[in-house]
Residue, then its C-alpha position, 0 to 999 in steps of 0.5 A: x891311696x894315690x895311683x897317680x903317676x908321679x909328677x916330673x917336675x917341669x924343665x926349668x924356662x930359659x933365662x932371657x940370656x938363654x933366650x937371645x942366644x937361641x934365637x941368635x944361633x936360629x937367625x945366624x944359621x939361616x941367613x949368616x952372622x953379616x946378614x943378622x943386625x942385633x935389632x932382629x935378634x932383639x925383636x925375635x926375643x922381643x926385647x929392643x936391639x939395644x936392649x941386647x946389650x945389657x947380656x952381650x956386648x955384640x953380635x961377636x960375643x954372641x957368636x963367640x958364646x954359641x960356638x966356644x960354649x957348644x964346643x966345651x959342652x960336648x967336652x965335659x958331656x963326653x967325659x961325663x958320659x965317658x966315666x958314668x958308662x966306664x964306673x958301670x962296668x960296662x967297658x970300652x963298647x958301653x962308653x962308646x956307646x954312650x958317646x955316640x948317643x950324646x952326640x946323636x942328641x947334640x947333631x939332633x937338637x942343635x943342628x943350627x949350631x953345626x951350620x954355624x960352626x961350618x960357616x962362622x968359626x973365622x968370624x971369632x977372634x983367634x983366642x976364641x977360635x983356639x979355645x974351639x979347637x983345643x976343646x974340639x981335640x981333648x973330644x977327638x982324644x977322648x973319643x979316639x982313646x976308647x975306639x982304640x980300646x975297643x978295636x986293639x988292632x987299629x992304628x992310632x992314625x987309622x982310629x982317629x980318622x975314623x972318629x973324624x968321620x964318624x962325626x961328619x956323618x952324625x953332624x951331617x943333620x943339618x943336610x938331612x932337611x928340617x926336622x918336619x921332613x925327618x922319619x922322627x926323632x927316635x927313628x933318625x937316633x936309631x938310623x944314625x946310631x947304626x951307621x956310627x957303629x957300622x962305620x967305626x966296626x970297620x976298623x976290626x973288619x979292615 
């Protein structure tokens, strides 16, 4: 009999798209999106500058995936999250549970994406920035729809703002040092989890 434990299969490598796109967020956030040629984005993916452009047509739609893309994943993930935790039965404070949780994970594993949505969203072009937004509000919707099922008493006005400032607390990573400097993943997950939960309390307490 075989007591090993089983084996998880291994996270599947990323394509060279995926690849240029990492690097790209990396670079763009270190130095701004004018301050990055595409040579230096093909050299840190090994590949030449205009090599690039057989997966992108430029820096622009570079930008344009990392942000539009960033944006619509945080969407479906919050719906996803949304009905998983509701079908469970666990109610308006499971969801929002889950919901925090998603975006602790995005605010910790994609910190250079925030710094570039803070910097660079005026470098799309205006479809693509209106995508962002319209993405950006069906979250907030989703978000503010449940804090207010949770917390009855608050105003519509009153939620929603206190959603936007929940997520300028958890998308402040970027602010909080490299993650060398951070207590670890699990602790900075639990300090931020606290302080989203304390925040959005308040409105009961108010």
């Amino acid at each position: 009999m075989n007591d090993a434990a089983p084996r998880i299969p291994a996270a599947p490598a990323p394509t060279r798209r995926e690849q240029i796109l990492q690097e790209a967020a990396r670079l763009f956030a270190e130095r701004g999106f004018h301050g990055v040629g595409v040579d230096e984005i093909g050299a840190a993916v090994g590949i030449s500058g205009p090599g690039l452009y057989r997966h992108f047509a430029g820096k622009d739609a570079m930008l344009a995936e990392l942000l539009v893309g960033i944006s619509e994943r945080l969407l479906a993930g919050g719906r996803e999250r949304a009905t998983g935790a509701g079908a469970a039965g666990g109610g308006p404070a499971a969801v929002l549970d889950s919901l925090i949780d998603g975006h602790i994970d995005f605010a910790l594993d994609d910190r250079d994406l925030i710094t570039l949505h803070d910097r660079e969203l005026g470098q799309l072009r205006d479809s693509d920035r209106k995508r962002v937004r319209s993405f950006q509000r069906q979250y907030v919707e989703l978000w503010v729809e449940v804090v207010r099922a949770l917390h009855p008493g608050a105003g519509e006005a009153d939620a929603r703002a206190a959603v936007h400032a929940v997520f300028g607390l958890l998308n402040s990573t970027p602010h909080l040092g490299r993650p060398g400097a951070l207590p670890g993943r699990a602790a900075t997950a639990a300090l931020l989890r606290r302080l989203a939960h304390g925040a959005l309390a308040a409105l009961s307490a108010a």
